[in-house]
N, C-alpha and C positions, 0 to 999 in steps of 0.2 A: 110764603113758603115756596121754596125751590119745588121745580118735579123731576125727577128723574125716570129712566126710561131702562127699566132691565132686561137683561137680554143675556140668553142663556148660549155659553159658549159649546160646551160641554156637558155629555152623559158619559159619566162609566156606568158598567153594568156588568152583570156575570150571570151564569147558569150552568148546570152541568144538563149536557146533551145526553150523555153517552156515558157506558162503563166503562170505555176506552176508544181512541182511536188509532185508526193507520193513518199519520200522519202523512208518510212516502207516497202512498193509494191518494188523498185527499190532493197533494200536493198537483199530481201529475193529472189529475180528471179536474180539477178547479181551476178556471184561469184565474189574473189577477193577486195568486198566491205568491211570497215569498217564505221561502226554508230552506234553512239551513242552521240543522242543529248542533254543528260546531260553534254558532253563533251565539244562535237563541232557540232554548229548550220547545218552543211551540212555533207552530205558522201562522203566518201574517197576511190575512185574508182580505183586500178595498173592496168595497162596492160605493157605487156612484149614486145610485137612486133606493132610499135614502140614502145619502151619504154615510157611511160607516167604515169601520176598521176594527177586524175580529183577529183579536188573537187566540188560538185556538190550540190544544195542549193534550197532549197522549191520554192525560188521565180520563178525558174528557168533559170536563170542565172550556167552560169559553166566555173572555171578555170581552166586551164591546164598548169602542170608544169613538171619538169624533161626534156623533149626534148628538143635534140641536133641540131634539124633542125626544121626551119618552117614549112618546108612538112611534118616530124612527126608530129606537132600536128595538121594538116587540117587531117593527113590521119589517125592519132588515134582520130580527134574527128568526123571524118564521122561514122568508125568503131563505136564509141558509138552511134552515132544517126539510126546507122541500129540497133541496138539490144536493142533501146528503142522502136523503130517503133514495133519489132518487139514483145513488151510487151502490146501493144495498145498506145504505148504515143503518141499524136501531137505533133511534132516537125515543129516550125517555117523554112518555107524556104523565101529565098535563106539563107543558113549559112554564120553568117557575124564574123569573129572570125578574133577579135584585136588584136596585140602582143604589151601586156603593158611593160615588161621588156625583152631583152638578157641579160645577164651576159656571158663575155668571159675573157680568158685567155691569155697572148701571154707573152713571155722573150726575154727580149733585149741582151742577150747575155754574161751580166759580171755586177759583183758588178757595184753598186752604192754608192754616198755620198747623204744620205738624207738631211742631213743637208745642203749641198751648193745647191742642187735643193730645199728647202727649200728657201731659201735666193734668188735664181735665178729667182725663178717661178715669185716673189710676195707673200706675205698674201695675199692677197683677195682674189685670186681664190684657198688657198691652207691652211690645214687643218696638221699639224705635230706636235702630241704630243707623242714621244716615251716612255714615262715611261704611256703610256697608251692604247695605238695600234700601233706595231711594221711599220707599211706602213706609207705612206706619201697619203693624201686625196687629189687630183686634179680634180678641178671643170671645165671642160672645157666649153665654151662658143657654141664653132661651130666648132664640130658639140654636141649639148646637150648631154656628157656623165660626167661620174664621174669613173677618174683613180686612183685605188690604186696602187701606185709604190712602192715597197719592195727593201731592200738593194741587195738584189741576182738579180734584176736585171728581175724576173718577173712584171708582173704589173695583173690587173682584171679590166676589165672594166663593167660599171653597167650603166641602165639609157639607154643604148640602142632601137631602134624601130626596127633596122637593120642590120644586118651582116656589110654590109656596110660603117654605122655610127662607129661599135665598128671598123672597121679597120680602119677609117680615125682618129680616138681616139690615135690610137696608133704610126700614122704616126705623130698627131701635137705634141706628147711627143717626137718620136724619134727628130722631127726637133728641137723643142726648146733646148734640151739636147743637140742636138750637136752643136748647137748656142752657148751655155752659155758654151760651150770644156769641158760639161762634163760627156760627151758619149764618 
């Protein structure tokens, strides 16, 4: 048996902070911010350590993307909530921050034939139009993700809530694959 090696690209997350924010106020006391709401409806907050990127929206409401760890983004979105406090904002407690997507990575080790895992998997749960996106779309059931499997034999997983979930994504690919002898 192959092993492969996952590796989380991606957290989204969300929370609502706040019953509202002043965005302009946030704007001009925050560095590292971009706004402009002719553009885009919220501002676009980097921080470097954890690495993250909060967008962040009147309603008060704020997403958090780019981290590579759950704890990254509880411990970059506390680090924002201290240095909103620290502008006079109210910030809602307890912080309830959702993780709506992971996106991860893993390789099974050696080409693949899309087309006989094509044929293997089913249509219904599977998605393979090459003269239009080079991967193969696989809808898994349970645990709820969505694997794109690539002829090199990496695959991405999407649709995640959990480290977890994307690793059991890639164990029901590895098992079916070598079910159908074509791992």
């Amino acid at each position: 048996m192959t092993e492969s090696t996952l590796r989380i690209e991606n957290v989204v997350a969300s929370t609502q902070l706040a019953d509202e924010f002043d965005l302009e106020k946030i704007n001009q006391k925050l560095e590292n911010t971009e706004y402009d709401k002719g553009k885009f409806p919220g501002l676009v907050y980097r921080v470097k350590q954890p690495k993250a990127a909060f967008l962040i929206f009147k309603s008060g409401k704020v997403n958090c993307t780019g981290a590579k760890r759950i704890d990254d983004v509880k411990k970059a979105t506390e680090n924002l909530t201290v240095k909103l406090r620290q502008m006079g904002v109210a910030i809602k407690e307890p912080l309830n921050i959702v993780v709506q997507n992971i996106v991860a990575s893993a390789d099974l080790g050696r080409e693949l034939n899309l087309n006989a895992i094509a044929i293997g998997l089913g249509l219904e749960n599977v998605e393979y139009e090459p003269e239009v996106f080079p991967g193969l779309v696989y809808r898994i059931a349970d645990p709820k993700v969505v694997v794109l499997i690539f002829s090199s034999g990496k695959l991405v997983i999407t649709g995640s809530k959990t480290p977890e979930d994307c690793e059991r994504g890639v164990e029901v690919v590895r098992h079916q694959l070598e079910n159908l002898g074509l791992l």
